[in-house]
C-alpha positions as CSV (number, residue, x, y, z in Angstrom):
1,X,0.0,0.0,0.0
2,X,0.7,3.7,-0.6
3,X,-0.1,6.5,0.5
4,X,-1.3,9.9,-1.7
5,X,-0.5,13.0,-0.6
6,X,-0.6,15.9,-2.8
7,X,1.8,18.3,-1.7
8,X,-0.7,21.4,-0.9
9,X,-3.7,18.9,0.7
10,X,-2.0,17.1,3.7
11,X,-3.7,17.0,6.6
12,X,-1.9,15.8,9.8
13,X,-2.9,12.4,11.0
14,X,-4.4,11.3,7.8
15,X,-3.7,10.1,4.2
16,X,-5.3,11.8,1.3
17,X,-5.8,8.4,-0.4
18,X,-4.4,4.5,0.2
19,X,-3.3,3.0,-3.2
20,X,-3.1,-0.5,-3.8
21,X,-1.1,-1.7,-6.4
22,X,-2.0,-5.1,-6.5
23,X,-6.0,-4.6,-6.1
24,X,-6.3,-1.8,-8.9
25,X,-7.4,0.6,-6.3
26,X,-7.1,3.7,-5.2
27,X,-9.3,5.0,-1.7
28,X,-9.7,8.4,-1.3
29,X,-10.7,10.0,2.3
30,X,-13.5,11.9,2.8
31,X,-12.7,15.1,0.7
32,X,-13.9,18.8,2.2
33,X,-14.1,21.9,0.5
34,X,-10.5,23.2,2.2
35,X,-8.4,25.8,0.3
36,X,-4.9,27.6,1.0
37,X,-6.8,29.9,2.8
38,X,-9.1,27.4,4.8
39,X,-13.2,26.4,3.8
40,X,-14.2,27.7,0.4
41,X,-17.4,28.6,-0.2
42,X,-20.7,28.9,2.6
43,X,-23.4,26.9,0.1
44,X,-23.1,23.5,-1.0
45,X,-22.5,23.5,-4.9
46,X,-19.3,26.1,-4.5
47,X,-18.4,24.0,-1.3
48,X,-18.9,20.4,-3.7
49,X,-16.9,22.4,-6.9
50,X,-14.0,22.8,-4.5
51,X,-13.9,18.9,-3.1
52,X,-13.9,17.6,-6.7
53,X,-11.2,19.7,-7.7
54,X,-9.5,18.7,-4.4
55,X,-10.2,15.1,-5.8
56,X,-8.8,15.9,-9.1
57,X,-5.3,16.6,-7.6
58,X,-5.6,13.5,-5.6
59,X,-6.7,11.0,-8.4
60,X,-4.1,12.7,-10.6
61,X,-1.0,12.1,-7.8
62,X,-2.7,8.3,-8.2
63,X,-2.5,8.1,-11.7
64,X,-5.8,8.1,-12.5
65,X,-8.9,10.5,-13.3
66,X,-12.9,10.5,-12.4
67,X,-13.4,8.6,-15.5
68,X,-12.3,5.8,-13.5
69,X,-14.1,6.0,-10.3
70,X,-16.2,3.4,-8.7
71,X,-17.7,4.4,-5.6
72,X,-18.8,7.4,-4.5
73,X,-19.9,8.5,-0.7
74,X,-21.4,11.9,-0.4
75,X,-21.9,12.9,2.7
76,X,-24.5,16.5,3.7
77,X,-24.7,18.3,6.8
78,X,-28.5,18.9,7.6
79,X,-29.5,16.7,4.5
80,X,-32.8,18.1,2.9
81,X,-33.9,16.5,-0.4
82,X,-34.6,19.7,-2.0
83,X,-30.2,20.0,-1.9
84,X,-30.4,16.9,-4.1
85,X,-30.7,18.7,-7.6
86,X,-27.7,21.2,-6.7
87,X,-25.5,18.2,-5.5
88,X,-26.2,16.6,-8.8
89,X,-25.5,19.2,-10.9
90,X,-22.1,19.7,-9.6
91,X,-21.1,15.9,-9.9
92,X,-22.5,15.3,-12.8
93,X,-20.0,18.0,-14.0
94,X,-17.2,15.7,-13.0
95,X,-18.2,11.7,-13.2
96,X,-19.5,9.9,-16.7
97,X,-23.2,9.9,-16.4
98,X,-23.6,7.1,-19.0
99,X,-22.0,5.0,-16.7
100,X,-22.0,6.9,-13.2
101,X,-19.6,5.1,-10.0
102,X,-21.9,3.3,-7.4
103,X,-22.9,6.1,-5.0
104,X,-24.7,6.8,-1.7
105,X,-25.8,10.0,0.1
106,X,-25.8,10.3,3.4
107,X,-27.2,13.3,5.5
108,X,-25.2,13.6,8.9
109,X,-25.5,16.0,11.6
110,X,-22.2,17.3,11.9
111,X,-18.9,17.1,9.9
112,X,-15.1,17.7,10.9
113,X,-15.4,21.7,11.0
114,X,-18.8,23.6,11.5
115,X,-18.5,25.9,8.6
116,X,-18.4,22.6,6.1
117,X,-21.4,21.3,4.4
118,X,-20.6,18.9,2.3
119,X,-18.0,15.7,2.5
120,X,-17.1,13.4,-0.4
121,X,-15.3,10.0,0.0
122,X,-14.7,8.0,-3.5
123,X,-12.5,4.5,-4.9
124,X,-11.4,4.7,-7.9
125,X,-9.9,2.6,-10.5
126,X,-5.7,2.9,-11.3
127,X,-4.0,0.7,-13.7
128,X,-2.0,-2.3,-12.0
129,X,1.5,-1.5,-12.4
């Protein structure tokens, strides 16, 4: 196993992402809308925009894309199914909708910080070296 850790995303205590050579995987952490300058955005689709190009960096230190995901776990502070359309819109910007990853949506209470919203967890496909 290996860990992924792009260079301006580390977060002490955690890897980004745990690839696994022999398994064709790569599993990426729960994702948050963090910037250089801390959370981006204060409404979900800016907040979601910001984890998937967060993810971008990490599936590209991987060596692979969102093309090849599998799974994706999104998870929503104060989950209301009106937010559903908005969170689609925004990941439907990034994954192939002909043939979209497996996915569940989860509405939580709380995440890590109190000013995040949104938190999105993913595997993804790598070629075996």
């Amino acid at each position: 196993m290996r860990a992924i850790d792009p260079p301006d995303f580390q977060i002490p205590g955690i890897s980004q992402a745990i690839l696994v050579p022999d398994s064709g995987l790569v599993f990426l952490s729960g994702h948050v809308a963090l910037g250089p300058d801390g959370v981006i955005g204060t409404d979900i689709p800016t907040q979601l925009e910001q984890i998937f190009k967060n993810m971008n960096v990490t599936l590209r230190e991987a060596g692979t894309d969102f093309s090849n995901l599998v799974k994706l776990t999104i998870y929503v502070k104060d989950y209301d199914q009106s937010m559903l359309p908005a969170i689609r819109a925004v990941r439907n910007k990034y994954i192939n909708v002909d043939r979209p990853p497996a996915a569940t949506l989860l509405g939580v209470s709380a995440l890590a910080f109190p000013e995040l919203l949104i938190e999105v967890e993913a595997v993804a496909r790598v070629a075996k070296p």
